[in-house]
N, C-alpha and C positions, 0 to 999 in steps of 0.2 A: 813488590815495588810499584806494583800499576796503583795499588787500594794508596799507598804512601803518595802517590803522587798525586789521586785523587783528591785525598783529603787538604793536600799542599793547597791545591786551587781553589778547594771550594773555603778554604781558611782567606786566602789572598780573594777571596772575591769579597767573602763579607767586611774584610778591611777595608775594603777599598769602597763597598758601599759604604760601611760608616764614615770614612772620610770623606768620603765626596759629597752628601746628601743627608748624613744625619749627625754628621759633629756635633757632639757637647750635649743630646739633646735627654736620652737615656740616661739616670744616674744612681747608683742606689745599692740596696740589697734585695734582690729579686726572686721569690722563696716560687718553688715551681712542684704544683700540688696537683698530681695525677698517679694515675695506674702503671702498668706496664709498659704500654708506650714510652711512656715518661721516664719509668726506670733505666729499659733499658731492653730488653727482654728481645731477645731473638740477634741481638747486636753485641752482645760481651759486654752490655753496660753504657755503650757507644750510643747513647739515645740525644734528642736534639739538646736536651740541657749540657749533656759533654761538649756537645759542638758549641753550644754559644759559650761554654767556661774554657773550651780552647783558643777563642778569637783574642783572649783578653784584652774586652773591651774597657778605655781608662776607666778608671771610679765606677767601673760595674760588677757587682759578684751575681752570680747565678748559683742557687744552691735547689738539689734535686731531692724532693721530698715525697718519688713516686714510689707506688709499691704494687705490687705484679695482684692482677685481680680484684684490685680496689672500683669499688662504685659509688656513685652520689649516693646511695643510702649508707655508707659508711661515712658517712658526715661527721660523725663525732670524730673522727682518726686528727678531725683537723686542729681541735682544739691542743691536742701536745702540741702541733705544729707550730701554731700561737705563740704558746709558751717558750720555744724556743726560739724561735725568730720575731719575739719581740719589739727590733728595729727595722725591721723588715719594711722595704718603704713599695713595694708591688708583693702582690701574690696573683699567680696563675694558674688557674683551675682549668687541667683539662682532663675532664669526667664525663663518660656518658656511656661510652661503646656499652660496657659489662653489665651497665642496667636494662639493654637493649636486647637481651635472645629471645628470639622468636617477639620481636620487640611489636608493640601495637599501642594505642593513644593515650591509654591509663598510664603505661609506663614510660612513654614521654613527661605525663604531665607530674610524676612524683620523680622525675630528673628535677623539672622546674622548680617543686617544692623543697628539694634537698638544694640545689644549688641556693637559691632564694634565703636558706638555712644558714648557708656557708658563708653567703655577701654579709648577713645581720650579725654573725658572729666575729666578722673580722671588722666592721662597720664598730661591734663595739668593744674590741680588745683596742683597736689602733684606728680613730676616724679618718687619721690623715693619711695612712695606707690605698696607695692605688689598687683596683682590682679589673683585672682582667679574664674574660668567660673567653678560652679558646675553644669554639667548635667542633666536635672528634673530627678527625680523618675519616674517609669513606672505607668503606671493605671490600674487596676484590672475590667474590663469587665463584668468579672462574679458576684462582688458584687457591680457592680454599681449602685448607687440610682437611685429613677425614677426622681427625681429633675437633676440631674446630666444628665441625658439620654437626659433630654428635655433642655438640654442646649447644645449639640451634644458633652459629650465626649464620643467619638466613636472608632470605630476601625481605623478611620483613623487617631485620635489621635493619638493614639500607635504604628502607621507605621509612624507618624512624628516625633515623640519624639527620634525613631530609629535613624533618616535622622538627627533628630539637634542634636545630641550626636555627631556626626560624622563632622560635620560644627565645630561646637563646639569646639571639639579639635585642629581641622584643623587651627582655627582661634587663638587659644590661641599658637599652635604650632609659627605661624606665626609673633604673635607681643611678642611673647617667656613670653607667660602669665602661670600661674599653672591653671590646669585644672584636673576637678577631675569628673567622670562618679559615679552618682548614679542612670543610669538607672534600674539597677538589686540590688539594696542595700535591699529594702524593701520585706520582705518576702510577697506572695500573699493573706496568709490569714493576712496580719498585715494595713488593710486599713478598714478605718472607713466607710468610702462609698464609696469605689472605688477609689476616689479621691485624698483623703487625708488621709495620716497615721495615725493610732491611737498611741497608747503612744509608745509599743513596734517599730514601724514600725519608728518614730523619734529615739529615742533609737538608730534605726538603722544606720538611716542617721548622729547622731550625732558619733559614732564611726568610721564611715565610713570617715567622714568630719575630724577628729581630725589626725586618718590615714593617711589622705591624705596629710593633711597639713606637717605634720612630715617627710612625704616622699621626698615631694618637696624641702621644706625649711630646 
């Protein structure tokens, strides 16, 4: 009853930011291209794409094209994606964490070149497609599982995640893409293993994301 009742407010909060502050502004078919997070993974599926297809906002679909362990070097994954969402008038890449274990500069900078990949391939299946580069979430250290530990997300992780925020931007500033930083979005105690947000901690990303978009667009 307490999580139903949760979800009741944080549904009535994002209505009500859309109504008050970004009416009409969002519109479209909104193809949302990431990993686990994105899926879903550690939530039942519950990840922020569910929460923004549960606000139903007018004239907006959000369709969730994430899949558990995906990274910018699986770049090509995107191209079915393409194919399939054809009208697709946003897509949202948010990629980076899984390219990052025991992460260090080299592998920031082939994030760079795989996203850079992704912008020139949707650039030219559909020019007039919006695209937005969402920044990973940070990682929680202190409640990191030991599964998680023995896969190296580390502390170098989290000084890389820093560095691709920063590219990040840099790179969406350049090909004049929306770009939106949720390295600080997810509160520390709101991660299921460290890794991945629990419900609250999507919640987060999913307000944050809807925010952002309204800002831009």
């Amino acid at each position: 009853m307490q999580k139903k009742n949760g979800l009741m407010m944080f549904l009535m909060l994002l209505t009500g930011i859309a109504c008050m502050s970004f009416k009409d502004k969002v519109h479209g078919k909104i193809v949302c291209f990431g990993d686990s997070i994105t899926y879903g993974a550690k939530v039942d599926g519950h990840s922020w794409v569910w929460h923004l297809q549960q606000a139903n906002y007018p004239g907006v679909s959000f369709i969730n094209e994430g899949r558990s362990g995906r990274k910018t070097a699986d770049k090509k994954e995107l191209l079915p994606v393409l194919q399939r969402h054809a009208d697709a008038d946003y897509y949202l890449i948010f990629l980076g964490v899984n390219d990052l274990k025991d992460g260090n500069a080299a592998m920031v900078n082939s994030c760079i070149e795989n996203m850079q990949w992704m912008v020139d391939q949707i650039h030219a299946a559909d020019a007039k497609a919006k695209i937005v580069i969402l920044s990973p979430s940070a990682i929680n250290l202190n409640t990191m599982s030991q599964v998680n530990v023995a896969k190296k997300y580390n502390e170098n992780t989290s000084k890389s995640l820093k560095a691709l925020e920063k590219k990040y931007k840099a790179l969406a500033r350049k090909d004049h893409l929306g770009f939106i930083s949720l390295l600080n979005t997810v509160s520390k105690p709101n991660y299921a293993d460290g890794l991945h947000p629990d419900l609250k901690g999507q919640q987060q990303i999913a307000a944050a994301v809807w925010k952002g978009l309204n800002k831009i667009y």
